[in-house]
Every structure is written in structure tokens, then in C-alpha cells.
C-alpha positions in Angstrom: -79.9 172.9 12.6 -78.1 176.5 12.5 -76.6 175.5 8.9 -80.9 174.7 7.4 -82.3 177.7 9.2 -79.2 180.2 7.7 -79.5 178.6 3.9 -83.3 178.8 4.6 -82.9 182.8 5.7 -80.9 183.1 2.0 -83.1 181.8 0.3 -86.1 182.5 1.8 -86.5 186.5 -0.4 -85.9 184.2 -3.8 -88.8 182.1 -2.8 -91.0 185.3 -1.6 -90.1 186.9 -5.1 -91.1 183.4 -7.3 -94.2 183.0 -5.3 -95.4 186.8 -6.3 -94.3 186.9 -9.9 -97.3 185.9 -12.4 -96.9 181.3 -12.6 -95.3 180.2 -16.1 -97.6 179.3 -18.6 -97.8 175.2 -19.1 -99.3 175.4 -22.9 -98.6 177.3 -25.6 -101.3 180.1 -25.2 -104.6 179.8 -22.6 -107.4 181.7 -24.6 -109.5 181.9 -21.4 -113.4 180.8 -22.2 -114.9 183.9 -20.6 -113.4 187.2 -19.1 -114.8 185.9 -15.8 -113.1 182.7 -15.9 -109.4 182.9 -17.0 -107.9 179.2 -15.5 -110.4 177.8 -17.7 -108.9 177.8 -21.8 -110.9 177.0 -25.0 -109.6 174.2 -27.3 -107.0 175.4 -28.9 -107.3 174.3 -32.0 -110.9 176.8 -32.4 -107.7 180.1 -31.7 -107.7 182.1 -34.6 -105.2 185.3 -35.2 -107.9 187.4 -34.0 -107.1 186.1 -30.4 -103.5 188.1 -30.7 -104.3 191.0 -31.8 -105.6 194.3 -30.5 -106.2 197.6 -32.2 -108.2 199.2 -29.3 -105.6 201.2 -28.8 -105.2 203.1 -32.5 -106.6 206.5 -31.4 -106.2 207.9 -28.0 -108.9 207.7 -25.3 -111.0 211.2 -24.6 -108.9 213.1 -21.9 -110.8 216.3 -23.2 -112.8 216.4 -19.6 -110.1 215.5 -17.1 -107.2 216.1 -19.3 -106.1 212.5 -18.8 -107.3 209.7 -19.9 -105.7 205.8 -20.1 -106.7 202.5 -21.7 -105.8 199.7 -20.0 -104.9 196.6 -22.3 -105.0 193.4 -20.1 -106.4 190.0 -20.8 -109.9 190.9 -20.4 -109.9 193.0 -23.5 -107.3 190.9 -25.5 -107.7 187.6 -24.7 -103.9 186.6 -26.2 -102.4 187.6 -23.0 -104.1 185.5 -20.5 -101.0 183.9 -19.2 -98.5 185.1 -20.7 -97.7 187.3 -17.7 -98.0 190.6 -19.5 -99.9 193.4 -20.0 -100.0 197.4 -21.3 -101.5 201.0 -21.2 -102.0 203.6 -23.5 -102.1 207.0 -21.7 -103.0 210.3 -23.0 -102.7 213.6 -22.1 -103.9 217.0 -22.6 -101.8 220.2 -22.1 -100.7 220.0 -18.5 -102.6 216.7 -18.3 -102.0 214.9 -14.7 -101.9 211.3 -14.1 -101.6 211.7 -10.5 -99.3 209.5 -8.1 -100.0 206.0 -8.2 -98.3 202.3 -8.0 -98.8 199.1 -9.3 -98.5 196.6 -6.2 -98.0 193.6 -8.8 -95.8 194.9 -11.7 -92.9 197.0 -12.7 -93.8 199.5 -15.4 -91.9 200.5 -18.3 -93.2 203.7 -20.1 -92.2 204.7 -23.4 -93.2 208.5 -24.2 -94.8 208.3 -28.1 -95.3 211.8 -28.2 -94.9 214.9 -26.5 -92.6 216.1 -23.7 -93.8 214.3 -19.7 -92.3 214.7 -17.0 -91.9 211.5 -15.2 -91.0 209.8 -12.1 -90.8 207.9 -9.1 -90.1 207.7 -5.1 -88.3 205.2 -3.8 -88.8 203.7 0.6 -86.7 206.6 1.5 -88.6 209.3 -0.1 -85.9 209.9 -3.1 -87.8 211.5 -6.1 -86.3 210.1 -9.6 -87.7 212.2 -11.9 -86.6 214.4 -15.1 -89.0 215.6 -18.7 -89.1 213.0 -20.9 -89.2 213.3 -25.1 -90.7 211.6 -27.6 -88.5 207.8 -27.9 -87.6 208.1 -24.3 -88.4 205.1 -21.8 -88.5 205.5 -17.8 -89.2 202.1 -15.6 -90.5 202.3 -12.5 -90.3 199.6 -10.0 -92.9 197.4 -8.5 -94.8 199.1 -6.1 -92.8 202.0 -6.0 -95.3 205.4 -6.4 -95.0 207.1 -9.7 -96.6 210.1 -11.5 -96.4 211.6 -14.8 -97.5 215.1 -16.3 -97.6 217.1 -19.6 -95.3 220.0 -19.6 -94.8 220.6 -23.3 -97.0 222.5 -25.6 -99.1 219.7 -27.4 -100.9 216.8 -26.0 -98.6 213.3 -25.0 -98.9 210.0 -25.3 -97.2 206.9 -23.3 -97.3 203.7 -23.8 -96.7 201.5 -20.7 -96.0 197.4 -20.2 -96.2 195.4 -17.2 -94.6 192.2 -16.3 -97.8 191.0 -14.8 -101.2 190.7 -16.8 -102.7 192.2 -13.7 -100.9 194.8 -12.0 -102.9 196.5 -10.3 -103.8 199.8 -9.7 -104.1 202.3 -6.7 -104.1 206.2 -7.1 -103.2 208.0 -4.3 -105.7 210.6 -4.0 -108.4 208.2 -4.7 -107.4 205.6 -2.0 -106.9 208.5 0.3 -109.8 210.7 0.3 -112.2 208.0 -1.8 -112.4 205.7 0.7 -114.1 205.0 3.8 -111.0 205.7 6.0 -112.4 207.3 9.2 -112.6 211.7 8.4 -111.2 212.1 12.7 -108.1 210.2 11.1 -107.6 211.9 8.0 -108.1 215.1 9.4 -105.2 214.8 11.7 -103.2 212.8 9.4 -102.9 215.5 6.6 -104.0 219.1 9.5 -106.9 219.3 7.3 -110.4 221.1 8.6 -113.1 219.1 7.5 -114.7 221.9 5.2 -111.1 220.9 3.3 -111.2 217.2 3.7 -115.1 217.2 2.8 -114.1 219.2 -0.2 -111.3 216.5 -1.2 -113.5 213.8 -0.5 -116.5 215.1 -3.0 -113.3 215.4 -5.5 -111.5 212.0 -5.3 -114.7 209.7 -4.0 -116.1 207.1 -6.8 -118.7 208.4 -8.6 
């Protein structure tokens, strides 16, 4: 009994790991027949090239009001990925654009700097910042569910382009989850020594509008 509940132990973070990747496809491709309904896949024979490609992301998004913007490529908007267990982002940047610290509970990220200079990075469980400016042709990954951030430091607006292992990542900014939510103000207050003229302030700024 000691011998199956040790192997069981050993294996038991390999099973954890298969059970929250994204399931291997079982057909070719699975064009899903609506955005709303993604188990379900058309005939396959009615796929045409369209359903592979994707040139939504040719020009960069408008960052001009919060000098960041991103445009998330997933299968909703380019129905060839639906199962294929991938997905990307283009992100853009203004002069000392922010895109603030976030993670992605489902994916590990890869991001590939196409232009400009960013600094980039991430903190690991024991609060260990990896971070450093990257240049255009540079690539930084950052682990799954690990918090990350990423900024404009050079002189021109930036441009990354980031891939997932998981056609839905996930995503949860910091600030927003924070001080956009309905976490009780007694608790955030105490949590961060903020008065509440300073949490109410941070709560107009990071709740969904």
C-alpha cells in the first residue's frame, strides 16, 4: 500500500500539469461553428484559407489615449486556432507607455519586442524581479501565472508581439482586480494603509467603465 500511495505522490504534479494544459486536438483543425460554441466544428470540407489567416493585426491598435493599447488574437477573432492550443497579442506603446502588472493564470507568454526599446519582466513566489530593457529582435518568456509588466523607455513608440501556449490564457491586471472589484474598501484600506479619499480615488481609476 506504501509502494501505490509513494508512485502515486510522484506522479500525481505530472497528472495536475496534463489535466491544466489545453486537450490535444483529435482532427486536423476544428473551425468552431460560432464564437459562442467552440466544441462544436463545421464540416471540414466547407474550410477555406481564409480560416488561417489573420491580418487584424497589420497596424497597431490606438494607444494615443492611454498610451497602451493591445489586440488580443485568440480563436474568437481567427477561427484557425480553435484547438490548436495557441494563441497571440500584439501590444503597442506610446512613449513611456505602461502595460501594468499582470499574469496569465493559463499560459506562459513569450514576447518578442518588434520595435522600440521595453523594459520587461517578471516576479517569481519569492518576490525575485527578472527584468532588464529589451531591443528590437529580443524575446523575454514569462512563466504561467507568474506577474509580469512591461514599459516604454526609449524614445519612439514599441511594439511586442506575444504567444501563448493556451488559446485562452487568461487575463488579470493587477490594479484592475485590485481596486476594480467589489473587494470590501475596510479590507483594502488596511491591506495597502490607504485613507479612503486615496482608495476612492484608485477605485474611480481602475473600476470598469
Amino acid at each position: 500500500m506504501f509502494k501505490i500511495v509513494a508512485i502515486l505522490l510522484v506522479l500525481l504534479p505530472f497528472i495536475i500539469v496534463v489535466m491544466a494544459s489545453d486537450p490535444d486536438p483529435i482532427n486536423d483543425f476544428c473551425i468552431a461553428k460560432s464564437a459562442d460554441n467552440s466544441f462544436s466544428c463545421k464540416n471540414s470540407s466547407t474550410a477555406t484559407v481564409e480560416d488561417f489567416t489573420f491580418s487584424g493585426i497589420k497596424v497597431p491598435g490606438d494607444f494615443k489615449k492611454t498610451s497602451f493599447s493591445s489586440i488580443p488574437v485568440n480563436s474568437n477573432v481567427f477561427p484557425g486556432l480553435n484547438t490548436l492550443g495557441v494563441s497571440f497579442v500584439r501590444a503597442d506603446f506610446d512613449v513611456g507607455g505602461v502595460n501594468v502588472p499582470h499574469f496569465h493564470p493559463r499560459a506562459t507568454e513569450v514576447a518578442f519586442v518588434l520595435e522600440g526599446k521595453i523594459y520587461s519582466g517578471f516576479v517569481d513566489t519569492k518576490n525575485k524581479v527578472f527584468a532588464k530593457v529589451l531591443e528590437k529582435g529580443e524575446v523575454m518568456v514569462f512563466p504561467r501565472g507568474l506577474v509580469h509588466f512591461q514599459m516604454n523607455v526609449g524614445d519612439g513608440p514599441a511594439t511586442i508581439l506575444g504567444s501563448f501556449d493556451s488559446q485562452n490564457p487568461g487575463l488579470m491586471r493587477i490594479p484592475n482586480a485590485v481596486f476594480g472589484s467589489d473587494i470590501k474598501e475596510e479590507l483594502l484600506e488596511k491591506a495597502f494603509g490607504l485613507s479612503s479619499k486615496e482608495l476612492s480615488k484608485l477605485k474611480k481609476r481602475f473600476s470598469p467603465s
